[in-house]
N, C-alpha and C positions, 0 to 999 in steps of 0.2 A: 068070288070076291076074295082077294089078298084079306089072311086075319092079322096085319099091319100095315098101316100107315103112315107114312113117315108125316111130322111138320117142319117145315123150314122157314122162320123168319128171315127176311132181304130186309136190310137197311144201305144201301149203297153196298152189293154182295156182289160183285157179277167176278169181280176177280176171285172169287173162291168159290161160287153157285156150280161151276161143268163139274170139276172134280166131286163137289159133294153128292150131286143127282146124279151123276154117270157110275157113281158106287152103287147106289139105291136101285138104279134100273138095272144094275149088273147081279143085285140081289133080290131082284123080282118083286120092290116094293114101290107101291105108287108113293107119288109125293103130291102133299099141298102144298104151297109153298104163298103165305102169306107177305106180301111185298109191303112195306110199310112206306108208300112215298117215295120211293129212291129215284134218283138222277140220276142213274148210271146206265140204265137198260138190263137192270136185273130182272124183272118182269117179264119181259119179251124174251131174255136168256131163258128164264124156265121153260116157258110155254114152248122155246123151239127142243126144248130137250124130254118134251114130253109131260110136265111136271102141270097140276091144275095150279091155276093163279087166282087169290084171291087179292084184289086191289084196297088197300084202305087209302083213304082221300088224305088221310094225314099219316103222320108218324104216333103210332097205338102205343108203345112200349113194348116190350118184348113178349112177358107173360099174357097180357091183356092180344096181344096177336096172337098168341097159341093157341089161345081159348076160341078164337077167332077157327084157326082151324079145324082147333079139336070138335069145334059141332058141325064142322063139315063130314067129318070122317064119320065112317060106317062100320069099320072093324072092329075085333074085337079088342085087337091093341094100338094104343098109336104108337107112335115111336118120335119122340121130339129131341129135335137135335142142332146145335149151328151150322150155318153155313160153311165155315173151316172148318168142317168136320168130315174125313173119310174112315170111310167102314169098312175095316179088310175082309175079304171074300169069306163066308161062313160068319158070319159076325149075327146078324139077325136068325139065322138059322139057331145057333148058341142061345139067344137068348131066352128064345121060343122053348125050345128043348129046358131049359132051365126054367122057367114061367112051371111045365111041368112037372118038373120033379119037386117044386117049392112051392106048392098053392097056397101057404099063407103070405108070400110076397105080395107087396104093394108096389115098389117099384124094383127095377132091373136093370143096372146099369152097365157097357161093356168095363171092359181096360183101357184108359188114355194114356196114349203113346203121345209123345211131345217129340216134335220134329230133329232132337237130339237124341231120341233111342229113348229118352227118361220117361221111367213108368209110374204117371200122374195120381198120385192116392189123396186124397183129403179127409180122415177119417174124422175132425172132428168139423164142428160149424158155430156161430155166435149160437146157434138155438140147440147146439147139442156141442157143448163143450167138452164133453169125457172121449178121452180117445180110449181104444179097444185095451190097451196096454197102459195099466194104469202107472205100471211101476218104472218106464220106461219110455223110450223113443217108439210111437208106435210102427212096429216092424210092417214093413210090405206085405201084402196079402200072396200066396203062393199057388191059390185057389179061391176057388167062389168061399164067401162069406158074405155074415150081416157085418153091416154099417150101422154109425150111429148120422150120416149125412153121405150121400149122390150128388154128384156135381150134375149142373144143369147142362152141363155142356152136349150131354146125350142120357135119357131118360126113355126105359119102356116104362106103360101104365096100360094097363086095361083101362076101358075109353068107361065102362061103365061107372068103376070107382073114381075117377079122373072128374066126370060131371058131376057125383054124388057129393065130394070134397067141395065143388063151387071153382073147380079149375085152379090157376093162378090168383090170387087175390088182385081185384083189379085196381086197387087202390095204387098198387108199385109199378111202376113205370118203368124201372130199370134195377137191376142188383134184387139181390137178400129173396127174389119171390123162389128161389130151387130153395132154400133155406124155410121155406114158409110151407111149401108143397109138403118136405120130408119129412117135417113136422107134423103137420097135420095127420100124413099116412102114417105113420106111427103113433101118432096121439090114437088112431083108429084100427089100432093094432093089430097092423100088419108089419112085414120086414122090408128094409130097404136088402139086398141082396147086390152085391159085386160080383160080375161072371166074367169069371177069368179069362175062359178060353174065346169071348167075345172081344175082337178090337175093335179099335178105331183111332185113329189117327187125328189128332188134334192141331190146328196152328194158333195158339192163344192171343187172342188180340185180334187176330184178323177177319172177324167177320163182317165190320162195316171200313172203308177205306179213311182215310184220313182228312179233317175240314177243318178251317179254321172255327175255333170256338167248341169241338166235340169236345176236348179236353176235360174242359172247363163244366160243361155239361153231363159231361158221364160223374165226374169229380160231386156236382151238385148233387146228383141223383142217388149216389152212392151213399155219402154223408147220412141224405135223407133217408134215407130207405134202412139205414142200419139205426137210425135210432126208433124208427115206425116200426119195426118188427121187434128191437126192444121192448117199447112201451107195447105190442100187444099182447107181449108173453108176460111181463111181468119183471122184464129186466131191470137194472139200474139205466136212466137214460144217460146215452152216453153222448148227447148234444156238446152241451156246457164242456168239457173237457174237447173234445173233437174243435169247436169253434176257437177255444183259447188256442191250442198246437197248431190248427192250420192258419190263424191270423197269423200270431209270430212267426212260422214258417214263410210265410206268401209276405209278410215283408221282409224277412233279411234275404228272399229273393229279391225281393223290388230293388232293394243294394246292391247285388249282385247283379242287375238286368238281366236274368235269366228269367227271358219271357216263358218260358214250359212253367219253367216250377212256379212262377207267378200264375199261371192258369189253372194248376195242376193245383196248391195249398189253397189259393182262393176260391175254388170250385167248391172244395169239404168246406170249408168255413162258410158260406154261402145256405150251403145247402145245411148245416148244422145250424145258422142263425134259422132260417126259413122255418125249421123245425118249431125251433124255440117262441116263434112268433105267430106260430099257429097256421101257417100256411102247409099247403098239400104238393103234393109231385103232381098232381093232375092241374092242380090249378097252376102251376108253369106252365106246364104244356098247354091249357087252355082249352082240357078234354073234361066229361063227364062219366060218369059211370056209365052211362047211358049210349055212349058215346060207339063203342065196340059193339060188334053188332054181335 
């Protein structure tokens, strides 16, 4: 048994699913590949490239899918990652190798390259605001280091600590749950860790293809989910200001008839009322806790 497993969530993926499994099998790792509903034929893309498919009947959220995999897998690490996501050759191998020499890590993240050469850091997050440098721009990593925040975009975890934590929180449906994860692994003190000499290639944006109404949707989600992991840490909520900016915004679009940005401010203001009103991201979707299997 491979001691990694990759997960891949599909939401309409197929135009970026070969590249990201044809890396995976080029680096000896099996893949899940949790399909959330898509229309495209991303499901049937994996399974012809080898990759197990797990079918959810609806659209689960992203985290709330992972979790989905993550009790599928049997290794000892998984390896969760997006569909626009390619892994240059030695890349899992690095990370493995580093997992070793850092046993108090919790998670293990490669280097994201962004399809312009740019080498993608985010050292701070809403739940870890302090960048490594305090006195300054925080500079680029030149080698592996701790993090105070790992982008979700690609994530090792040992599977055992991954279950212990309760996975992704399944309340979030989209955004802030990498945010909630990193958190938590270091609320449980261990280190987030950046390895350098790991890549992986990023196309930001492009994991699910483009629908009328996703906008607007991810817009909702995101709103919401940044005030839900406020209010569980103890932040100021930041609804009520979020809904004020993206109303006024999303109407001096509607003057402008710039439908995006009218879908685009109306989406946060949406999803920042919903907040405010006591409503849930699950109960949009019209899912339960219960619901992910």
């Amino acid at each position: 048994m491979s001691p990694v497993t990759a997960i891949v969530v599909a939401y309409d993926s197929a135009h970026v699913l070969p590249a990201c499994l044809d890396a995976l099998a080029r680096e000896g790792v099996p893949a899940i590949v949790v399909d959330n509903a898509s229309e495209d034929g991303s499901a049937e893309m994996a399974e012809v490239r080898g990759a197990r498919v797990i079918r959810n009947g609806r659209n689960e959220g992203y985290g709330r899918a992972n979790n989905v995999g993550a009790a599928a897998a049997e290794s000892t690490f998984i390896l969760i990652l997006n569909p626009d996501l390619v892994l240059d050759p030695g890349a899992v191998a690095e990370l493995r190798a580093a997992a070793e020499r850092y046993p108090d890590a919790g998670i293990l993240a490669p280097r994201l390259v962004e399809p312009d050469g740019r080498f993608f850091f985010q050292p701070r997050s809403l739940l870890a605001p302090d960048p490594s440098n305090r006195r300054g721009e925080p500079a680029l990593p030149e080698g592996d280091c701790c993090t105070p925040f790992l982008s979700g975009a690609c994530l090792m975890i040992r599977r055992e600590l991954f279950r212990r934590l309760g996975g992704f929180d399944p309340e979030i449906f989209l955004f802030y749950e990498d945010d909630d994860l990193c958190r938590r692994v270091a609320d449980a003190g261990r280190a987030l860790v950046h390895v350098h000499a790991a890549v992986a290639r990023h196309v930001r944006g492009g994991s699910s293809a483009a629908k009328p109404g996703r906008v607007f949707r991810s817009r909702w989600h995101q709103a919401w989910s940044r005030a839900y992991v406020s209010r569980k840490y103890g932040l100021p909520n930041p609804a009520p200001g979020m809904l004020f900016l993206n109303s006024l915004k999303a109407l001096l679009a509607l003057f402008s008839l710039r439908r995006s940005l009218v879908e685009r401010y109306g989406g946060s203001a949406a999803g920042a009322l919903a907040f405010l009103l006591g409503r849930t991201a699950l109960g949009r979707e019209e899912l339960t806790r219960e619901d992910a299997r």
